[in-house]
C-alpha positions in Angstrom: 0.0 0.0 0.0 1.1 3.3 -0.6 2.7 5.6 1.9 0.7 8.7 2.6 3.1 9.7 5.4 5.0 13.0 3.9 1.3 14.3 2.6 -0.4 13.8 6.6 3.3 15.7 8.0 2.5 18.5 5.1 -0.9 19.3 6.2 -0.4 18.3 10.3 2.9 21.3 9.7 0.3 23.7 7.8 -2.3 23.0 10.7 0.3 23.9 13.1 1.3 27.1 11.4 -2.5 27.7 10.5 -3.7 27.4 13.3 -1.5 29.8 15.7 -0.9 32.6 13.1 -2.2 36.4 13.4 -2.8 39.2 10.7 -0.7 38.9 8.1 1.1 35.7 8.8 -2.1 34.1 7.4 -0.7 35.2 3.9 2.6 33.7 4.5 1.1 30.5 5.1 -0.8 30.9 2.3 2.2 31.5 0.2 3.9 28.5 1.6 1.6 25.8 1.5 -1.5 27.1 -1.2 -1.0 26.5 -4.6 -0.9 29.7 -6.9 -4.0 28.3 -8.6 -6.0 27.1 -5.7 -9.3 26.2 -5.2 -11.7 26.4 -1.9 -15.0 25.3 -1.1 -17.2 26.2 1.6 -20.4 26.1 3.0 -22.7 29.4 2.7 -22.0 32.1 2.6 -18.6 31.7 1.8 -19.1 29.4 -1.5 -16.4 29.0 -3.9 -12.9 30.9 -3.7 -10.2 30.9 -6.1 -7.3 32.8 -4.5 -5.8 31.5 -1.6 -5.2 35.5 0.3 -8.8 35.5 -0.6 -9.4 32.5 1.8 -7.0 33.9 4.4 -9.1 37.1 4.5 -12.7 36.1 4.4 -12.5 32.9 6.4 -9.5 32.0 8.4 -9.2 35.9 9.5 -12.5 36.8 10.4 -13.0 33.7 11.8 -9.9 33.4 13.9 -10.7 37.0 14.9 -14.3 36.0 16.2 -13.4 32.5 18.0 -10.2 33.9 20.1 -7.8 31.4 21.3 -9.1 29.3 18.7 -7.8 25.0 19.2 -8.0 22.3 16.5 -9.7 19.3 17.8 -9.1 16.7 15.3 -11.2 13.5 15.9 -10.3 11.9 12.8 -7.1 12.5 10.7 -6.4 10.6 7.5 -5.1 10.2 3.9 -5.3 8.0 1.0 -5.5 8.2 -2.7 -9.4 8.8 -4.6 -11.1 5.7 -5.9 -12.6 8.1 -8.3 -11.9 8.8 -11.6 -10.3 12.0 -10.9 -7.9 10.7 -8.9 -5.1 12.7 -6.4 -3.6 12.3 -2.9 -6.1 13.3 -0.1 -5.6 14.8 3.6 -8.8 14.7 5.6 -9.4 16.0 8.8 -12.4 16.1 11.3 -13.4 17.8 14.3 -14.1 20.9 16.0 -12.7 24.4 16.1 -12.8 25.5 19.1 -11.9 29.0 21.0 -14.1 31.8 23.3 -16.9 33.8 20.8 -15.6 37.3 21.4 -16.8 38.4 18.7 -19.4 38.7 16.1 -19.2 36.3 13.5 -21.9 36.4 10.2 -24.3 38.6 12.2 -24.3 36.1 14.7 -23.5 37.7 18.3 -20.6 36.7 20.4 -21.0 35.4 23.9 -17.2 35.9 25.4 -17.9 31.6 26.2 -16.8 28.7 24.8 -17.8 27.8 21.2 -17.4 25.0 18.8 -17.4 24.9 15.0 -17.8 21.0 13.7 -15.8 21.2 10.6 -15.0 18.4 8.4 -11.7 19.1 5.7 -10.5 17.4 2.4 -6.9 18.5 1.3 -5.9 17.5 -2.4 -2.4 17.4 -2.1 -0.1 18.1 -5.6 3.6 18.8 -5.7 4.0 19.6 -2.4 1.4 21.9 -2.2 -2.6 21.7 -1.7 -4.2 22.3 -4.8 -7.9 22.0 -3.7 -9.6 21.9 -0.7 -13.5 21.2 0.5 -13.8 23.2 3.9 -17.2 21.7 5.5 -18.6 23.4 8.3 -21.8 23.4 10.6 -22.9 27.0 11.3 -26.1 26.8 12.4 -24.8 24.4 15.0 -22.6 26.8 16.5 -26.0 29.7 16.6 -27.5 27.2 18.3 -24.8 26.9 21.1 -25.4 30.9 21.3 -29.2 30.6 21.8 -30.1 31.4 18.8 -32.7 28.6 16.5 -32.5 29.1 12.9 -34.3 26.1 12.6 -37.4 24.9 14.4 -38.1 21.5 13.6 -35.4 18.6 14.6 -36.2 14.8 14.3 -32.9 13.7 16.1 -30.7 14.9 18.9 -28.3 18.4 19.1 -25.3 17.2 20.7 -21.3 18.8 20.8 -20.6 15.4 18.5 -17.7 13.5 19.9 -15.4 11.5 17.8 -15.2 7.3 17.0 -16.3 5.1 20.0 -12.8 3.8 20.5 -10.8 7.0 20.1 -8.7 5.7 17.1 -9.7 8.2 14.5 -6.3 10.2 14.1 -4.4 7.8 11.8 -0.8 9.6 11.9 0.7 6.1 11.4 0.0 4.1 7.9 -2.5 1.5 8.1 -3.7 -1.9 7.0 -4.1 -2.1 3.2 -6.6 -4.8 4.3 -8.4 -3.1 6.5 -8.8 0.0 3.7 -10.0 -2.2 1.0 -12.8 -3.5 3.6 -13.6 0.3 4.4 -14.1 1.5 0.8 -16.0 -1.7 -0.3 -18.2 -0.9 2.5 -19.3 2.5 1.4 -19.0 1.3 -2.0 -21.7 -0.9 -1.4 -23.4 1.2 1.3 -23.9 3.7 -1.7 -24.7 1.2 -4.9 -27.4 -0.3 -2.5 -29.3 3.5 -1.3 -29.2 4.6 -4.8 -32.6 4.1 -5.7 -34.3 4.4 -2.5 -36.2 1.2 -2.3 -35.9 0.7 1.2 -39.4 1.8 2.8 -41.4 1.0 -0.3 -40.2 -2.3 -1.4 -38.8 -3.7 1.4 -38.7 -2.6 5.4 -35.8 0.4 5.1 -34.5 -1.2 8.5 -33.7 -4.3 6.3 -32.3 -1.9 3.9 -29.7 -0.4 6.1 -29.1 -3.7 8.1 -27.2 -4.8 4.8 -24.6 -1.9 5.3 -24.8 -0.9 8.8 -24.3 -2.7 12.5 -27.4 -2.3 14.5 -25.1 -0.2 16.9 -24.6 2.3 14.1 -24.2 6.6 15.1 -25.5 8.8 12.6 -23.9 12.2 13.4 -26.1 14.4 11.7 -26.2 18.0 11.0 -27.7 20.7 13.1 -31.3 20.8 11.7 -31.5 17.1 11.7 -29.5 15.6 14.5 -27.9 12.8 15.4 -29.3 9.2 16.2 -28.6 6.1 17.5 -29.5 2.4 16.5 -30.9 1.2 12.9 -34.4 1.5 14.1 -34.0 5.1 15.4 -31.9 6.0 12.5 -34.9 5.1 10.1 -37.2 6.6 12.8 -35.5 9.7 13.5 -33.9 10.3 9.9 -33.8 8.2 7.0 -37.4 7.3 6.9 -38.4 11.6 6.8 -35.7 12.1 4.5 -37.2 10.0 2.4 -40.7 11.2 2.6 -39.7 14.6 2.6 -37.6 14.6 -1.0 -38.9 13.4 -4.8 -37.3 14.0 -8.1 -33.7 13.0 -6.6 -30.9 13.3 -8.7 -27.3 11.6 -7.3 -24.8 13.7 -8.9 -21.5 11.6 -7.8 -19.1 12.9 -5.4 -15.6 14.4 -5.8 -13.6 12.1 -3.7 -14.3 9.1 -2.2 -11.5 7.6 -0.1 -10.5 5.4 3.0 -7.5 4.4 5.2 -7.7 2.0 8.1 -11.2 1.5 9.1 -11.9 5.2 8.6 -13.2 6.5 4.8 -15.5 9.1 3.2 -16.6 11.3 0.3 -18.0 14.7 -0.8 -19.6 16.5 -3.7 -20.3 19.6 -4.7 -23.0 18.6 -5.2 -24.0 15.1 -4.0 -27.7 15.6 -4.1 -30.8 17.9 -6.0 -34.0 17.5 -4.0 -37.4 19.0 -4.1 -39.1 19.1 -0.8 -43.0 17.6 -0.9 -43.4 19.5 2.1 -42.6 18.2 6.1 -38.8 17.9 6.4 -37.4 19.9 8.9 -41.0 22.3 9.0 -41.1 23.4 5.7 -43.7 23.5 3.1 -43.6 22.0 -0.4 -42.0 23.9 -3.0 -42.5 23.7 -6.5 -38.8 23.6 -7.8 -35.1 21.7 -6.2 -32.3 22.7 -4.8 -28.8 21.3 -4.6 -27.3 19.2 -1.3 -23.2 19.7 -1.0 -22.3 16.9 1.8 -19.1 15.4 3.4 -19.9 12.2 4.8 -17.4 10.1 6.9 -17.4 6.7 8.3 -16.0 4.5 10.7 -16.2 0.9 9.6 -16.7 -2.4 12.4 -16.4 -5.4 10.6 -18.1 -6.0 7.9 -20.2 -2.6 8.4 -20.1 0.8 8.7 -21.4 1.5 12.3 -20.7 5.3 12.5 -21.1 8.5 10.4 -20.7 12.3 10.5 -22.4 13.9 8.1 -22.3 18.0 7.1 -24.8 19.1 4.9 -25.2 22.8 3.3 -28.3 23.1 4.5 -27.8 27.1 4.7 -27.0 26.8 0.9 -30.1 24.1 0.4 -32.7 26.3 1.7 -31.6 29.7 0.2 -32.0 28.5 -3.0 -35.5 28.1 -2.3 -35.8 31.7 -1.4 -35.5 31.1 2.7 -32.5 32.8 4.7 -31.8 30.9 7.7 -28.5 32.7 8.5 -30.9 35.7 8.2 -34.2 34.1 10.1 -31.9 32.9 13.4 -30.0 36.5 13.5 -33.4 38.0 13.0 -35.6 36.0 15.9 -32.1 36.4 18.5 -32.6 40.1 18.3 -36.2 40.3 19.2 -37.1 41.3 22.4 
């Protein structure tokens, strides 16, 4: 198996650098580990930027100058080379960034306490420099740490998600070759057999997900959704309103799909277009779809995936249907 061991020091040194610099140091690292033709994706509002300063100034600044203090908290940390057509060397990273909200971030108020942004991070990694990178993040988890609730309805739990079960997700060493063929067959299959969503119409969907899932199985969801625990609360508390909730869905493929070890994931920009019949999350039917950008990551036991963090757009999902929820949230906060 290849060695992915100078690519995980590469972006583990450009964390450490990253992640402790001030003002204008932020370009420097830029200039030493961003490509001159790079390219960044992020969740709304922040979209798709092509110039690496750019990224320095309108994320990693403001937000570093918001969240004070600010510490990485990886939970999972891994590389490994795309199954996919496209093809390149990949550093991910999960976890939260944390630091004390001092001040206002997006409209949304500071609170001077402790706050945490779950982000989720692929790295394409090219001539010694990252090329591309999909920045994933959950804002309307950390408004709701502040008090604020952009979004009313929830069918599973709002947690601060911790990592993998046995604390193993930070693969600085290589792994198994074995063990990351199992992993990507896994969500290979995991993904061939969801594809048409027969589960729930032809069959019982907890027989569905029993083929690609333990019965012990975490679904880390997104702020908006939640997360759940077991196969029958997943289809409960998730899949099953998902479902319901969604018609004319279009896959579009993903970017990246990858594994090491027992750990693996993908994204796409976008995975998903959905039109809501009206029910998920609260909201009404509307008459036209919108696109779903998601990272998902998995932890594989045995045979079977038994956990998953997922970060959906869903800032970006709605407001193509007209409906602001960065807005909404900083709008109902302020009333008195």
């Amino acid at each position: 198996m290849k060695s992915y061991q100078i690519e995980k020091e590469f972006v583990l040194n450009y964390y450490r650098e990253l992640d402790k610099a001030v003002g204008d140091q932020h370009y420097e690292i830029a200039n030493k580990y961003l490509a001159d033709k790079y390219l960044w994706r992020g969740f709304h509002p922040f979209n798709e930027i092509n110039s690496s300063h750019e990224v320095m100034t309108s994320f990693w600044i403001t937000f570093k100058e918001a969240i004070s203090r600010m510490q990485r908290r990886m939970d999972i940390f891994m590389a490994g080379d795309n199954s996919l057509e496209a093809g390149g060397t990949w550093v991910v990273s999960m976890g939260h960034l944390m630091g004390l909200f001092d001040n206002d971030w997006l409209g949304i108020t500071s609170t001077g306490k402790m706050a945490f942004l779950r982000y989720c991070e692929f790295n394409r990694i090219e001539e010694n420099k990252i090329v591309e990178t999909a920045m994933y993040f959950d804002i309307p988890h950390l408004m709701k740490q502040v008090g604020m609730t952009p979004f009313k309805v929830q069918t599973a739990a709002h947690l601060i998600q911790p990592g993998p079960l046995n604390h193993d997700g930070l693969l600085f060493s290589q792994q198994s070759a074995e063990e990351t063929r199992k992993t990507l067959e896994a969500i290979n299959y995991m993904v061939g057999d969801i594809k048409n969503w027969t589960g729930g119409r032809e069959e019982p969907l907890e027989d569905e997900l029993a083929r690609s899932w333990n019965d012990d199985m975490i679904w880390w969801g997104p702020e908006g959704i939640g997360a759940t625990y077991t196969i029958e609360r997943y289809a409960k508390q998730h899949s099953g309103p998902f479902r319901e909730g969604f018609d004319k869905r279009v896959f579009n493929g993903h970017i990246c799909r990858m594994s090491e070890g027992c750990f693996g994931g993908f994204f796409g920009w976008p995975n998903l277009t959905l039109r809501p019949t009206g029910g998920f999350m609260g909201m009404p039917e509307f008459e036209k779809s919108a696109d779903m950008r998601v990272i998902d990551i998995y932890r594989r036991d045995g045979e079977k995936l038994t956990e998953n963090w997922i970060f959906i757009d869903l800032l970006h999902f709605w407001n193509q249907l007209g409906v602001d929820f960065l807005a909404r949230g900083i709008l109902d906060k302020k009333k008195p």
